[in-house]
PDB file of N, CA, C and O in Angstrom:
ATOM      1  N   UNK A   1       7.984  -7.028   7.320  1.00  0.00           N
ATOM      2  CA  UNK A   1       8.045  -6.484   5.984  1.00  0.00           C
ATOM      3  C   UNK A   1       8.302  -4.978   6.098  1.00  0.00           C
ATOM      4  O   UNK A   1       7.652  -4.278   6.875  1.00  0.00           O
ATOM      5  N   UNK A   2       9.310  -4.476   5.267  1.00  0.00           N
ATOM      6  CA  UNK A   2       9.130  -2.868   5.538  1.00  0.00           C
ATOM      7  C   UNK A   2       8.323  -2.296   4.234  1.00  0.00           C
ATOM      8  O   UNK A   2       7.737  -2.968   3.385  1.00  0.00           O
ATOM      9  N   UNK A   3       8.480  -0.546   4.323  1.00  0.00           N
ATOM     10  CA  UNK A   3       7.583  -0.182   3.517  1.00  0.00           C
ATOM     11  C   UNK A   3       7.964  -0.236   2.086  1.00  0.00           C
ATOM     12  O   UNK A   3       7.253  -0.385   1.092  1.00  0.00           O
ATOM     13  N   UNK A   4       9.247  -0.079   2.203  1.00  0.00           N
ATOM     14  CA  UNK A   4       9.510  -0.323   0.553  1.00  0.00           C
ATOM     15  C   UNK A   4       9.021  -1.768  -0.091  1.00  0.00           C
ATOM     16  O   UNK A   4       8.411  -1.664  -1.156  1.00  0.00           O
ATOM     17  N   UNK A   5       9.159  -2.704   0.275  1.00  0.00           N
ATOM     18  CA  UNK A   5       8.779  -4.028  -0.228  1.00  0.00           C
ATOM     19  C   UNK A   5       6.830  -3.819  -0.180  1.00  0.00           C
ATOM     20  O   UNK A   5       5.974  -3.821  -1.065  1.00  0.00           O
ATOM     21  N   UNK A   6       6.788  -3.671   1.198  1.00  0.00           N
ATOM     22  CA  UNK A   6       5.125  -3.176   1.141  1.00  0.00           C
ATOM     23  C   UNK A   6       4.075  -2.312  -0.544  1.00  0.00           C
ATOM     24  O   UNK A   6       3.025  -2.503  -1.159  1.00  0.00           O
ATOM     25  N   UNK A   7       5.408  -1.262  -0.581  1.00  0.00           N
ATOM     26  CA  UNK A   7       5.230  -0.444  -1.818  1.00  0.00           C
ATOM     27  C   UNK A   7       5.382  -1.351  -3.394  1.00  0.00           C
ATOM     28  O   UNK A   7       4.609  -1.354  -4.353  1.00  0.00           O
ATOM     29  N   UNK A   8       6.355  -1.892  -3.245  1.00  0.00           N
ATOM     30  CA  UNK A   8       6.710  -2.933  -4.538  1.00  0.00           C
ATOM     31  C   UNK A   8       5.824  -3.851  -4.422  1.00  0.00           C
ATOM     32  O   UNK A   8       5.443  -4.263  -5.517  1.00  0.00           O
ATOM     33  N   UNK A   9       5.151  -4.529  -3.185  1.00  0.00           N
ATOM     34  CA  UNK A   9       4.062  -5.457  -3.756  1.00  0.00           C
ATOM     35  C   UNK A   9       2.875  -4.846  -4.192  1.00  0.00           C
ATOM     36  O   UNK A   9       2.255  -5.407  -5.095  1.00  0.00           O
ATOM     37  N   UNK A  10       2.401  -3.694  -3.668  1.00  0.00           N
ATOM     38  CA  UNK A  10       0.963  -2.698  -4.094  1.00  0.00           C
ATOM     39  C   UNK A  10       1.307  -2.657  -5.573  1.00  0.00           C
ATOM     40  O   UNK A  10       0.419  -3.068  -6.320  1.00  0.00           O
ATOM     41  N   UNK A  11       2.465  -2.225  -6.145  1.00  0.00           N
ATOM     42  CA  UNK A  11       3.075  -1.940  -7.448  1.00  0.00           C
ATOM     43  C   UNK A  11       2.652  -2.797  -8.391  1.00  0.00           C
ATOM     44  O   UNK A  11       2.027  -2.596  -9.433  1.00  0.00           O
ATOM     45  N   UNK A  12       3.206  -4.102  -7.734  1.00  0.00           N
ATOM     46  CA  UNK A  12       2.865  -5.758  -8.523  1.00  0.00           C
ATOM     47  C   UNK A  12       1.193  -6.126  -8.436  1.00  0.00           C
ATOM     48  O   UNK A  12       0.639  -6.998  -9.106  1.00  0.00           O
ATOM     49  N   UNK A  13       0.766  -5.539  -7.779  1.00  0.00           N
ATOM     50  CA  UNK A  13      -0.622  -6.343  -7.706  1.00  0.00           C
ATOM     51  C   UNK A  13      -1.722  -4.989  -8.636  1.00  0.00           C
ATOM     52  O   UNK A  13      -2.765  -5.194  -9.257  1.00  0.00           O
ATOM     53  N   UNK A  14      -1.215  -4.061  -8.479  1.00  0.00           N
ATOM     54  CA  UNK A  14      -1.797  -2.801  -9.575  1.00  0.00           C
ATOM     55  C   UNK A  14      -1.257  -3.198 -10.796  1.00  0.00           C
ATOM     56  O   UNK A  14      -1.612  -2.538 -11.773  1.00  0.00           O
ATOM     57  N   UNK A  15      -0.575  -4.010 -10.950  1.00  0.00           N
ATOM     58  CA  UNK A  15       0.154  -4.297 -12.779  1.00  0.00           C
ATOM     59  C   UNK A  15      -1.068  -5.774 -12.852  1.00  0.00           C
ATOM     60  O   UNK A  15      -1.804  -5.969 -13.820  1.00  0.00           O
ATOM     61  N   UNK A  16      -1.033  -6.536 -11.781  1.00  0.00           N
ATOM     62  CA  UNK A  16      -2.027  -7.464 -11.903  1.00  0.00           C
ATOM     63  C   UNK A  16      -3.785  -6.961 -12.225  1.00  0.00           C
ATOM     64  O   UNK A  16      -4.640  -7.568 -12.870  1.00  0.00           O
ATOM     65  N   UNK A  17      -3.845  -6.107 -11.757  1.00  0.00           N
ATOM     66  CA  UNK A  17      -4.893  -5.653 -12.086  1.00  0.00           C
ATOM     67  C   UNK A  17      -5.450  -5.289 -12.992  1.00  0.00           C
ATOM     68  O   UNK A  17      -6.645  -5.328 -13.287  1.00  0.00           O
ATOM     69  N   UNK A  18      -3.958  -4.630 -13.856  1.00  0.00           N
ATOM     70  CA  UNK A  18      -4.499  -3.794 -15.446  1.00  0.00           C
ATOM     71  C   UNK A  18      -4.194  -5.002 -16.528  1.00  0.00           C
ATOM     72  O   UNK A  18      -4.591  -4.871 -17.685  1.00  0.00           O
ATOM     73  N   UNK A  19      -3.391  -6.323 -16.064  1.00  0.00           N
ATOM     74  CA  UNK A  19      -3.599  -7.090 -16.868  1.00  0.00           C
ATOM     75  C   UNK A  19      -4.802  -8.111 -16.708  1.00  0.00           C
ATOM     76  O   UNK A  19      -4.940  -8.955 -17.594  1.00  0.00           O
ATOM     77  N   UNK A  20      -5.659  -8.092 -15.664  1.00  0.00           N
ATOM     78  CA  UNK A  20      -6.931  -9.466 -15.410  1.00  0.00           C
ATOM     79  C   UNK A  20      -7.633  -8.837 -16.216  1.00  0.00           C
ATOM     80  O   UNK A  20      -7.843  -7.625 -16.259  1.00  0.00           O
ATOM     81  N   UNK A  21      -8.051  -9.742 -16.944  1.00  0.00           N
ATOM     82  CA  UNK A  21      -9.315  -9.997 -17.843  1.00  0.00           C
ATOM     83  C   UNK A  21     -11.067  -9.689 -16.990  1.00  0.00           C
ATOM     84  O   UNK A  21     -11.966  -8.848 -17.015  1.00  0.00           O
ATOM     85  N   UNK A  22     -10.862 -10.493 -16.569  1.00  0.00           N
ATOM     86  CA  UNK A  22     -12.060 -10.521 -15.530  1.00  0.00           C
ATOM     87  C   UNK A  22     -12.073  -9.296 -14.510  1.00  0.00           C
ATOM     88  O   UNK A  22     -11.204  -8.882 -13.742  1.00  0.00           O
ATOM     89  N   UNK A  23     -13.378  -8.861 -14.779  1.00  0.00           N
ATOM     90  CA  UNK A  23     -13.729  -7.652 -13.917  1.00  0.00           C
ATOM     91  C   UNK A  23     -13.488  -7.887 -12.317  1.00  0.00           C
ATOM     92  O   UNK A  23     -12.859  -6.977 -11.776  1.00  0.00           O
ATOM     93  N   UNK A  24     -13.963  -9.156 -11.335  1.00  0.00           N
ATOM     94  CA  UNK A  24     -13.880  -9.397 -10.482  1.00  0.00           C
ATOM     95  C   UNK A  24     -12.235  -9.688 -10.025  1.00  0.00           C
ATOM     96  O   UNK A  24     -11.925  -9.667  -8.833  1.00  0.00           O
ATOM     97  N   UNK A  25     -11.382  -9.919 -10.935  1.00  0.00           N
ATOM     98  CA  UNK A  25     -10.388 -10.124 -10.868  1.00  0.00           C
ATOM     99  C   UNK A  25      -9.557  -8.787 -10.632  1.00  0.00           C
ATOM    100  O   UNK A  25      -8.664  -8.743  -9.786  1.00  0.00           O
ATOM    101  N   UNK A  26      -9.893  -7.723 -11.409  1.00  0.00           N
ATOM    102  CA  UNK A  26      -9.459  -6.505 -11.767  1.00  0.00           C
ATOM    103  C   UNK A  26      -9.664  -5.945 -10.043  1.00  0.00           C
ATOM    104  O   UNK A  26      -8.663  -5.593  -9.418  1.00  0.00           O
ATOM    105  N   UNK A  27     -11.065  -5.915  -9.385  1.00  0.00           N
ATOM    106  CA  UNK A  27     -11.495  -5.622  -8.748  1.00  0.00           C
ATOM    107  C   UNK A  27     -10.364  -5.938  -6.853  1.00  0.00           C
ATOM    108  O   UNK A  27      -9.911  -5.221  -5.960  1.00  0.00           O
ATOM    109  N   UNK A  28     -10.417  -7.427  -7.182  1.00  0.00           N
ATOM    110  CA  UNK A  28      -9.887  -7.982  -6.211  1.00  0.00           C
ATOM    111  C   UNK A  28      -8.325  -7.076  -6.252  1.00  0.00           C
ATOM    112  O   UNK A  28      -7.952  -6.109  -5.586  1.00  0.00           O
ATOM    113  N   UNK A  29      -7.896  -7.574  -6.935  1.00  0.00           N
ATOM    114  CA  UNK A  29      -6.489  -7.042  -6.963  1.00  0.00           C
ATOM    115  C   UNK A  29      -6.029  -5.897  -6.498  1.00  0.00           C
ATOM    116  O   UNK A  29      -5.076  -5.752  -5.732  1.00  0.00           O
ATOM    117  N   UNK A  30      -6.905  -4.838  -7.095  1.00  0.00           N
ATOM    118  CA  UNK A  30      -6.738  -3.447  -6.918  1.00  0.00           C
ATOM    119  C   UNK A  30      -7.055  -3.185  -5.330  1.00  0.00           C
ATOM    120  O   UNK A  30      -6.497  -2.351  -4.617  1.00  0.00           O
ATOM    121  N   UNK A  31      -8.162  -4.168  -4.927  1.00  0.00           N
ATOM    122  CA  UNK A  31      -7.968  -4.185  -3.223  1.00  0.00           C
ATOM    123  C   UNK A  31      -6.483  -5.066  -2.225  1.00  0.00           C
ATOM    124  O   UNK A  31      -6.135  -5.078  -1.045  1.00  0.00           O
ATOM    125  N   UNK A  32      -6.046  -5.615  -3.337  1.00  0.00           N
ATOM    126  CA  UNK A  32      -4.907  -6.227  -2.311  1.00  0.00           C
ATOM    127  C   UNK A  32      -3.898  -5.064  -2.508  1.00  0.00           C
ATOM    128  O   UNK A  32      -3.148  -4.664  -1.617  1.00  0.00           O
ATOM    129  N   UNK A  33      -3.971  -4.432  -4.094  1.00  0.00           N
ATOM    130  CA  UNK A  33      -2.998  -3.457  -3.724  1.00  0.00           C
ATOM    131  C   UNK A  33      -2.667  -1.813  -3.129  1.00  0.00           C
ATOM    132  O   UNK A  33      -1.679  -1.082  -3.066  1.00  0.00           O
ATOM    133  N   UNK A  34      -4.479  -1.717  -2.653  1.00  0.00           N
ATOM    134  CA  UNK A  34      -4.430  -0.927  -1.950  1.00  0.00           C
ATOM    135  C   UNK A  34      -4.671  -0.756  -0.647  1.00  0.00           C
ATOM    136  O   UNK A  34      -4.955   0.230   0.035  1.00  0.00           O
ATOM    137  N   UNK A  35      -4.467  -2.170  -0.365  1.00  0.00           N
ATOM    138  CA  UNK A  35      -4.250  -2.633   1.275  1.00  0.00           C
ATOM    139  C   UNK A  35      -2.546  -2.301   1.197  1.00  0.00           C
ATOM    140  O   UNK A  35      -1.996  -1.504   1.957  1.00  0.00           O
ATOM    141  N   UNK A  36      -1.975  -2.929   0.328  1.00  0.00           N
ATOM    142  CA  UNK A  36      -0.268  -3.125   0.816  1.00  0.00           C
ATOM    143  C   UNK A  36      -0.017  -1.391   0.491  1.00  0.00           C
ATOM    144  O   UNK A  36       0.755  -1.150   1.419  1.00  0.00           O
ATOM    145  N   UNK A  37      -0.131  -0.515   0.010  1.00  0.00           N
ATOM    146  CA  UNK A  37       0.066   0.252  -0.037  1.00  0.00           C
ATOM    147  C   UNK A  37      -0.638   1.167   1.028  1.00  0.00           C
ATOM    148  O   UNK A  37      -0.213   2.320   0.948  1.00  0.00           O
ATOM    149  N   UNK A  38      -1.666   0.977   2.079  1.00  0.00           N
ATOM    150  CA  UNK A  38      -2.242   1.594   3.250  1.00  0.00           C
ATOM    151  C   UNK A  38      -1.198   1.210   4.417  1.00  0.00           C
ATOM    152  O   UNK A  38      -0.977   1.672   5.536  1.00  0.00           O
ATOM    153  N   UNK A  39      -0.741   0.323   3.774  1.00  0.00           N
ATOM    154  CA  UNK A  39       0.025  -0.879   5.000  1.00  0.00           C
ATOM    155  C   UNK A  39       1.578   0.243   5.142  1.00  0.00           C
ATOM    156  O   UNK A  39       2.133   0.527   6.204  1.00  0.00           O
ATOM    157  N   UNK A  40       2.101   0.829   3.403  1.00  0.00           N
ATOM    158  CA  UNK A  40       3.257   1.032   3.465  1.00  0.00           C
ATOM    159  C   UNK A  40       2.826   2.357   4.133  1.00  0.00           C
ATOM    160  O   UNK A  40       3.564   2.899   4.955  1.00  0.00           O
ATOM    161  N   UNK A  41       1.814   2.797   3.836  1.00  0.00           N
ATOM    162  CA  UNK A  41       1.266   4.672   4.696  1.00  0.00           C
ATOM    163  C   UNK A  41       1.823   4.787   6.163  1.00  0.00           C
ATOM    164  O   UNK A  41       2.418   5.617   6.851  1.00  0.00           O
ATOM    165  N   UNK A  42       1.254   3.361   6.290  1.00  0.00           N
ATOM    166  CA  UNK A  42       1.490   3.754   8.132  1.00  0.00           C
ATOM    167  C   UNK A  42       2.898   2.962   8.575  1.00  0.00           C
ATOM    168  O   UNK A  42       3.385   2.982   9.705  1.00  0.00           O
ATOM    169  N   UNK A  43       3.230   2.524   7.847  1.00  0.00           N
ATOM    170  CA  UNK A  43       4.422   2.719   8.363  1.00  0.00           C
ATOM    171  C   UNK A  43       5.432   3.589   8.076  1.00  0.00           C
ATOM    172  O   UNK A  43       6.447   3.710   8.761  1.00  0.00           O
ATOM    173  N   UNK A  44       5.144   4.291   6.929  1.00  0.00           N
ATOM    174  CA  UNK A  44       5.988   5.832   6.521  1.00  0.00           C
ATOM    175  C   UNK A  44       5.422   6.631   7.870  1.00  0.00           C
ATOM    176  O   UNK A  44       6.350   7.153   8.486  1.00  0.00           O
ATOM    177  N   UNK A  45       4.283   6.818   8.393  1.00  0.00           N
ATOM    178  CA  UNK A  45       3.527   7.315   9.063  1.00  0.00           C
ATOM    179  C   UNK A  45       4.337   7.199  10.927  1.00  0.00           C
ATOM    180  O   UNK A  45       4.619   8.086  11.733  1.00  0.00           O
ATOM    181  N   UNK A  46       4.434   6.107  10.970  1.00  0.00           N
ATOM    182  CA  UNK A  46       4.881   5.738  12.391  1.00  0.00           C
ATOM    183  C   UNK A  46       6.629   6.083  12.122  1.00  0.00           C
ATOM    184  O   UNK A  46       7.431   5.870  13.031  1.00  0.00           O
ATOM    185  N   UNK A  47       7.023   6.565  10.934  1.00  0.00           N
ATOM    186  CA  UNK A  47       8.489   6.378  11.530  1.00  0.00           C
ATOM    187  C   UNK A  47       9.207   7.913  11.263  1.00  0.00           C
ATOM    188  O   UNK A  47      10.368   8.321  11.257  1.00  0.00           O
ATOM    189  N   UNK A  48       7.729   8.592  11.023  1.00  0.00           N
ATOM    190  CA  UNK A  48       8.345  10.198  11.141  1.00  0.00           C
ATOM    191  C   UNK A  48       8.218  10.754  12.775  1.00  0.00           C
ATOM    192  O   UNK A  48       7.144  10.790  13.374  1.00  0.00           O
ATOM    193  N   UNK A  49       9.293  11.100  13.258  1.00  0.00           N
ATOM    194  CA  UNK A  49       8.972  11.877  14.610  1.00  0.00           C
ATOM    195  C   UNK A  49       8.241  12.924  14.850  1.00  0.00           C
ATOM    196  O   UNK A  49       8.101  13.965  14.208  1.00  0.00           O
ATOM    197  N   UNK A  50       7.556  12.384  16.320  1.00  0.00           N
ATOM    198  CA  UNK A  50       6.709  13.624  16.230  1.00  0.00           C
ATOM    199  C   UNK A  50       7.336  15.000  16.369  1.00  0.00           C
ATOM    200  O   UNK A  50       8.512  15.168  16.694  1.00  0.00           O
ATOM    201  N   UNK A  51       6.454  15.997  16.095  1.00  0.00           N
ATOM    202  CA  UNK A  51       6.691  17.282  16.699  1.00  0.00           C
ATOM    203  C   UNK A  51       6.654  17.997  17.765  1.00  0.00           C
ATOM    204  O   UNK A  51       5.706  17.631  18.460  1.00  0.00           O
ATOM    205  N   UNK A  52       7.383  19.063  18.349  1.00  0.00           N
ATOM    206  CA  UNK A  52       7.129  19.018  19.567  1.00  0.00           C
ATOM    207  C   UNK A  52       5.719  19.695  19.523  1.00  0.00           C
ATOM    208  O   UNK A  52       5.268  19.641  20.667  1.00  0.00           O
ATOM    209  N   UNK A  53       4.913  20.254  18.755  1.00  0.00           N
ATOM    210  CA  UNK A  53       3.379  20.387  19.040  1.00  0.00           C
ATOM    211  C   UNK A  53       2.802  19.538  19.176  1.00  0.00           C
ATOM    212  O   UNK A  53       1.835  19.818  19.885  1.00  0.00           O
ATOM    213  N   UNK A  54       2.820  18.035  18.738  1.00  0.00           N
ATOM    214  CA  UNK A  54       2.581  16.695  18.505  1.00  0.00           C
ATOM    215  C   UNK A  54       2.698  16.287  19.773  1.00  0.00           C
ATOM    216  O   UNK A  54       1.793  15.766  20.425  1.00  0.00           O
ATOM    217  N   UNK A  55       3.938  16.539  20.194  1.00  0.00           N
ATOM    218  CA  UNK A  55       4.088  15.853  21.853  1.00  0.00           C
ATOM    219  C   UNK A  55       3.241  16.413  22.850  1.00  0.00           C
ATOM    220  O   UNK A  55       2.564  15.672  23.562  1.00  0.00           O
ATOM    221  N   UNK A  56       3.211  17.747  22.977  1.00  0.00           N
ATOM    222  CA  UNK A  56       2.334  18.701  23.790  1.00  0.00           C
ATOM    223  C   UNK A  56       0.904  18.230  24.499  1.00  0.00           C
ATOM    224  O   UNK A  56       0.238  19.041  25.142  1.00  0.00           O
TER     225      UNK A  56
END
């Protein structure tokens, strides 16, 4: 999966969230979509090069 799709599902599951009725529902969701969106972090994360202070 890359990060853009990663990002569009966090997107979809935060729209799921503000529409559940149910608090536990609200709850859950907002954790799946801020897993897929931790998910898209590190991979924005892993695909910037390091620096050469970074390498050092």
């Amino acid at each position: 999966m890359d990060e853009e799709t990663l990002r569009d599902r966090a997107e979809a599951w935060t729209r799921r969230a503000a529409e559940a009725l149910c608090l536990r529902e609200q709850a859950a969701n907002r954790l799946i979509a801020e897993h897929y969106a931790a998910l898209a972090d590190l991979m924005a994360a892993r695909s910037v090069p390091p620096t050469d202070a970074e390498e050092a």
